[in-house]
C-alpha positions as CSV (number, residue, x, y, z in Angstrom):
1,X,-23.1,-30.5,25.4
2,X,-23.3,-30.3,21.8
3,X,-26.1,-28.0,21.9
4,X,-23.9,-25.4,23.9
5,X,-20.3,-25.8,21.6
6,X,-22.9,-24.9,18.8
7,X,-24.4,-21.9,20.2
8,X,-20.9,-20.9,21.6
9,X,-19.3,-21.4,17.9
10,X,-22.2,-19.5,16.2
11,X,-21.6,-16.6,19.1
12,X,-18.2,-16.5,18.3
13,X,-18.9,-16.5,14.2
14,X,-21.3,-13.3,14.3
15,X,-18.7,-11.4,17.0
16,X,-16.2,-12.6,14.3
17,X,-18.6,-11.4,11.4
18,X,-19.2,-8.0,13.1
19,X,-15.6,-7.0,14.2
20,X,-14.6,-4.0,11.8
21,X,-10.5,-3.4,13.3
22,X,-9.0,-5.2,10.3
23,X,-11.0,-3.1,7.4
24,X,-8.9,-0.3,8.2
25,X,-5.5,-2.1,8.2
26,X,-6.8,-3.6,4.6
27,X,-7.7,0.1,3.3
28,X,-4.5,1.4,4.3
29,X,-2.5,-1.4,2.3
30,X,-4.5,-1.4,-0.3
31,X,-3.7,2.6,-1.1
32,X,-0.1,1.9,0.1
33,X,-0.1,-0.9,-2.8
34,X,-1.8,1.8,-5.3
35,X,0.9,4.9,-4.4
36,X,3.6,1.9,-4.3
37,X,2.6,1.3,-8.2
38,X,2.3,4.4,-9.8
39,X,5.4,5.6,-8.2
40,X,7.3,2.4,-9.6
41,X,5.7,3.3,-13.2
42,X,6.7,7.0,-12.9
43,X,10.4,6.2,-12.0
44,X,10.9,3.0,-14.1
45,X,10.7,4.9,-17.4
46,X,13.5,3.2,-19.8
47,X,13.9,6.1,-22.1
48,X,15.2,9.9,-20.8
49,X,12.0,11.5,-20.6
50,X,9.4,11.9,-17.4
51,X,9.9,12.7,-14.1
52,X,12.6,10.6,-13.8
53,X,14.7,12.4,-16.3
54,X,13.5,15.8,-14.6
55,X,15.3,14.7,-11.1
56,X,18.6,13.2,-12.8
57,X,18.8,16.4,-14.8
58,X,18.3,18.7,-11.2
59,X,20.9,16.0,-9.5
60,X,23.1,16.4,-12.6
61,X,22.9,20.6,-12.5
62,X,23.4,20.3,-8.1
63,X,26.9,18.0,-8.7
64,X,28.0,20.3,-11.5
65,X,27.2,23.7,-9.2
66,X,29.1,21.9,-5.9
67,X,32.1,20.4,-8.3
């Protein structure tokens, strides 16, 4: 009996080992994280300069055109 729960556990262990579905998941979070951070860096700018600046100046030109 304990001969079989340890060749059934060791079965299950090297399926386990050799199951590739989650990789994929990880990869695709992983870049999410990466785009995630340099988008925060390129918006979080403190001072007016960037590409933050660039969109509140073409917001700022669109509300002066419609006003």
């Amino acid at each position: 009996m304990l001969t079989k729960l340890y060749v059934e556990s060791s079965l299950f262990l090297s399926s386990l080992r050799k199951d590739q579905r989650g990789v994929t998941a990880i990869e695709y979070a992983l870049v999410a994280a990466g785009i995630a951070g340099v988008v925060a860096v390129l918006f979080s700018s403190g001072d007016a300069t960037g590409l933050a600046a660039a969109i509140k100046a073409a917001f700022a030109k669109v509300t002066k055109a419609i006003g």
